[in-house]
N, C-alpha and C positions, 0 to 999 in steps of 0.2 A: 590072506583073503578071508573076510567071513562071509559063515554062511546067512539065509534065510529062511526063516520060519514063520507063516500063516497062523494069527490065533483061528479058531473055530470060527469065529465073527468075521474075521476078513476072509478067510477059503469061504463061506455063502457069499457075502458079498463082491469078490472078483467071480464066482461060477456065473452072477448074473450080470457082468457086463456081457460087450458084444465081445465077439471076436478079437476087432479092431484096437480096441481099447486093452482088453487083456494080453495082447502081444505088446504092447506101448509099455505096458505097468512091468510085464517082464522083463522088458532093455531097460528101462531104470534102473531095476534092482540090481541087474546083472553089471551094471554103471556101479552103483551105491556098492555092492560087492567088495570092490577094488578099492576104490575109494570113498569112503562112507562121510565122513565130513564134508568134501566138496560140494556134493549135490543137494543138500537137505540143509533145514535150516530148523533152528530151535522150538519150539510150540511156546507164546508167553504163556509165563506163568508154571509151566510144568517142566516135567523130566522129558517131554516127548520129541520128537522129529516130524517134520513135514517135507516131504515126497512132491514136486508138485510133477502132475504125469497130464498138459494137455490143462485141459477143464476140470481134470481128476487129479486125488490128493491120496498121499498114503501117509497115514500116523503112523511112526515109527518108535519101538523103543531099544536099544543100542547096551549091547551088556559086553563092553571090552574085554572084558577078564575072560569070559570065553571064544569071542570075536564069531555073535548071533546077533543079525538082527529079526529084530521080531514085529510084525507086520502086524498091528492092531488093527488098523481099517483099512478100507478102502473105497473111495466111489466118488462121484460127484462130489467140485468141492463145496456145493451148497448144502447138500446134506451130511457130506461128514463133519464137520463143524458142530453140530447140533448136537 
């Protein structure tokens, strides 16, 4: 199983969702945990992953060799994109 790891940018960013949403983005991860390929899909163009959690998105980057993912963003997927 891997773990999870928050950059600094996404711990601000998930403290200010609601409640609601920040238990949602939780059972994802705790999903993605277990099995990290089935739930997530490529970012075009990059090394990243996409999270889709609801309305909300989490960029992900995925380092097998130690089996961490690493939660770059998170929030709305209107403005994570940006």
């Amino acid at each position: 199983m891997y773990s999870v790891e928050f950059s600094e940018t996404a711990n601000r960013q998930f403290d200010k969702l609601e409640k609601g949403i920040q238990l949602r983005v939780v059972n994802v991860l705790e999903r993605i945990k277990i099995r990290p390929y089935h739930f997530i899909k490529r970012k075009e163009g990059t090394n990243y992953f996409i999270a889709r959690i609801g309305e909300h998105r989490a960029i992900l980057s995925i380092d097998d060799a130690r089996k961490i993912i690493f939660v770059l963003e998170v929030g709305h997927r209107k403005k994570v994109y940006d």
